[in-house]
C-alpha atoms as a printed R data frame, in Angstrom:
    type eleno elety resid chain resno       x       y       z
1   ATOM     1    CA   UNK     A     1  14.445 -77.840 -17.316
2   ATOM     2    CA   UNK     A     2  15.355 -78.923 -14.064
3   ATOM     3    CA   UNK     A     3  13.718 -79.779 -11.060
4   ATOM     4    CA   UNK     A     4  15.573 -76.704  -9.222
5   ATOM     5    CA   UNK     A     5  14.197 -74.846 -11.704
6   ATOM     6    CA   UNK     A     6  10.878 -75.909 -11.718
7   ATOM     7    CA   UNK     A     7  10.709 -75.489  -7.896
8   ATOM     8    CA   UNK     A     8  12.244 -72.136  -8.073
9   ATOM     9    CA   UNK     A     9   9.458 -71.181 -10.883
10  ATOM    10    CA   UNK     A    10   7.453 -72.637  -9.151
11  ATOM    11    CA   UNK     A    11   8.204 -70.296  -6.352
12  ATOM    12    CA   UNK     A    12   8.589 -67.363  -8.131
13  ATOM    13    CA   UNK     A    13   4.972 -67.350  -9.436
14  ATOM    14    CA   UNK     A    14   3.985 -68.170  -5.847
15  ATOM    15    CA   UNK     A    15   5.619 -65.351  -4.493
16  ATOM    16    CA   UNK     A    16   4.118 -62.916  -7.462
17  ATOM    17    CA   UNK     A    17   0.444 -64.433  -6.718
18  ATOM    18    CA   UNK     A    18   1.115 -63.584  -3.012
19  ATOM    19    CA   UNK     A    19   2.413 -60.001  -3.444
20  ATOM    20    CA   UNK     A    20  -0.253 -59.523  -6.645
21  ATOM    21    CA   UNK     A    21  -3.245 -60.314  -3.602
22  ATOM    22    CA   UNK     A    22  -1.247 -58.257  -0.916
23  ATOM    23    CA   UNK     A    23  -1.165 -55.423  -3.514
24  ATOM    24    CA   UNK     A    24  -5.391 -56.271  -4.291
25  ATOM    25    CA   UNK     A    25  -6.391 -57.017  -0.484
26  ATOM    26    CA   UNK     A    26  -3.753 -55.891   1.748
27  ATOM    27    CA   UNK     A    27  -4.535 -53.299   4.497
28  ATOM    28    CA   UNK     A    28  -3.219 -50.215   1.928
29  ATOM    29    CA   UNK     A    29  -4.201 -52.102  -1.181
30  ATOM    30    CA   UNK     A    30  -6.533 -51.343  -3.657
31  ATOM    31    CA   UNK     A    31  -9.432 -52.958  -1.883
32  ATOM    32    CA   UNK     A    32  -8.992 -50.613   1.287
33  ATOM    33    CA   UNK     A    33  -8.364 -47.290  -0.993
34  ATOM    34    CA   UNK     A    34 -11.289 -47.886  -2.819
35  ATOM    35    CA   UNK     A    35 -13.114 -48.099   0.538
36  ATOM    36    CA   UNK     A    36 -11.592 -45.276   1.536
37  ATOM    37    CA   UNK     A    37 -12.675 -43.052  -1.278
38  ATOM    38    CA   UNK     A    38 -16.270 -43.914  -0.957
39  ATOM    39    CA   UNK     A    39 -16.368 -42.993   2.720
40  ATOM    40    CA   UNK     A    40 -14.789 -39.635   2.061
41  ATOM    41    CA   UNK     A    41 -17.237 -39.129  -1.512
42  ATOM    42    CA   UNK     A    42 -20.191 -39.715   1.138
43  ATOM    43    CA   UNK     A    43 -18.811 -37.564   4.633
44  ATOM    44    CA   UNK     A    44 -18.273 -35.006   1.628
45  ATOM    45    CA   UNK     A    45 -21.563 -35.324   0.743
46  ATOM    46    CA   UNK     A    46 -22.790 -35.067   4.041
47  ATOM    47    CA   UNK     A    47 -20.983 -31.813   5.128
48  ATOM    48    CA   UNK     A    48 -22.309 -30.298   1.811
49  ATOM    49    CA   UNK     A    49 -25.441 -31.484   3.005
50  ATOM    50    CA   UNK     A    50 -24.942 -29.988   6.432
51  ATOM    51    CA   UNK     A    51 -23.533 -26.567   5.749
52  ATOM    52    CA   UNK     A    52 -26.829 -26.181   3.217
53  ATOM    53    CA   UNK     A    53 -29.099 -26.618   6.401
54  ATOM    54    CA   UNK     A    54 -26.633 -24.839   8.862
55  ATOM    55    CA   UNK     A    55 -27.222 -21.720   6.024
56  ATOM    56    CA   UNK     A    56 -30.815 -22.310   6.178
57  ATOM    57    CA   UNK     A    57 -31.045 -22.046   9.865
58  ATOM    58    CA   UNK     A    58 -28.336 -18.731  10.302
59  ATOM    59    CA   UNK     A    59 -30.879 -17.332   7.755
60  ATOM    60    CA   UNK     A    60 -33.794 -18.201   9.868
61  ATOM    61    CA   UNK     A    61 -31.995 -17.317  13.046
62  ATOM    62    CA   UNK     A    62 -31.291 -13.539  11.422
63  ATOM    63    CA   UNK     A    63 -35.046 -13.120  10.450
64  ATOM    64    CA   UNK     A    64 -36.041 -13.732  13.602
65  ATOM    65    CA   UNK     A    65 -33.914 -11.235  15.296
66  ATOM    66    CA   UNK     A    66 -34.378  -8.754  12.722
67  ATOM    67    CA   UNK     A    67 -38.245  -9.228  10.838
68  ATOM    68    CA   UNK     A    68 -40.847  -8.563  13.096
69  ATOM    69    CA   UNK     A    69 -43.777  -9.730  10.251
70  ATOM    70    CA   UNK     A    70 -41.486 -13.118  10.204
71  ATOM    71    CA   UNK     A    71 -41.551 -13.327  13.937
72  ATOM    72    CA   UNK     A    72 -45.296 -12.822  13.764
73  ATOM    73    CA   UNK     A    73 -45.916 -15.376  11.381
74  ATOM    74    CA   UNK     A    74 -43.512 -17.899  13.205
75  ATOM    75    CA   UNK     A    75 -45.498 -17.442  16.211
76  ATOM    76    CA   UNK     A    76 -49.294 -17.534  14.535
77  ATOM    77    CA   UNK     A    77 -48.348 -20.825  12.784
78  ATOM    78    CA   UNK     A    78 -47.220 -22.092  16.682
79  ATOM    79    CA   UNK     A    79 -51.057 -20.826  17.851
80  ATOM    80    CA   UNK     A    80 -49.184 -17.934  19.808
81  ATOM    81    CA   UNK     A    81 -51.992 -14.966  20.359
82  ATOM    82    CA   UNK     A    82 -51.688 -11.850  21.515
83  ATOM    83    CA   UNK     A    83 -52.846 -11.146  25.422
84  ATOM    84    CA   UNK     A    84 -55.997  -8.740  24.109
85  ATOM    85    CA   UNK     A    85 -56.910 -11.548  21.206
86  ATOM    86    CA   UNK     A    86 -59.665 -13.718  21.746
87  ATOM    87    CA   UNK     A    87 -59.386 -17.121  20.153
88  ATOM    88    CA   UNK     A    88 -62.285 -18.962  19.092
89  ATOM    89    CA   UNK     A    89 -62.807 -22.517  17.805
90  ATOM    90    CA   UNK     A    90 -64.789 -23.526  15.569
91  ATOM    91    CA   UNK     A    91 -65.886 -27.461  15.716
92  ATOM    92    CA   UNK     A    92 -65.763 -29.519  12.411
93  ATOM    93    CA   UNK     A    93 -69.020 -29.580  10.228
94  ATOM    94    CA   UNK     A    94 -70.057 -33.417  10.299
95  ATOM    95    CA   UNK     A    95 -69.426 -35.389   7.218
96  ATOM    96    CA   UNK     A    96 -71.729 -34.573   4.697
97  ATOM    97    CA   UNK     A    97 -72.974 -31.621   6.322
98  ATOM    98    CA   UNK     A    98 -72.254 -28.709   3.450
99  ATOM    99    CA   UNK     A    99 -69.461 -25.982   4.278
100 ATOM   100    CA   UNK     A   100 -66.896 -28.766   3.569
């Protein structure tokens, strides 16, 4: 075998290691689609996420324009009283103090 040859082998297998790592690492290579995937598996994940809490909330939005007892109970958990209730508070029983 020549030394032409050996050179030209020798830059044939150069050229094949460069396009092999272009192919791996390159900005459309393998590297970059598998980075690719991932971010679409997780946005996917998120807008699943998303529209299960956007359904959640229409729901809770159509209660509350259509359930009066819902509305009620949405308001009594935010302390909302009516104008003729009276609230009264009660203070906490000290610590030991039975009724606990």
């Amino acid at each position: 075998m020549g030394t032409f040859q050996k050179i030209l082998m020798a830059a044939v297998l150069l050229g094949l290691v460069h396009f092999a790592l272009v192919i791996v690492f390159g900005d459309k290579g393998v590297a970059e689609l598998h980075r690719q995937r991932t971010a679409y598996q997780r946005q996917t994940a998120d807008n699943d996420r998303l529209e299960q809490h956007n359904l959640v909330l229409f729901r809770k939005i159509q209660r509350l324009k259509t359930d009066p007892a819902y509305i009620e109970a949405v308001a009594r958990q935010q302390m909302l009283v009516r104008p003729d209730e009276i609230v009264i508070s009660l203070p906490a029983p000290p610590p030991g103090q039975p009724g606990q």
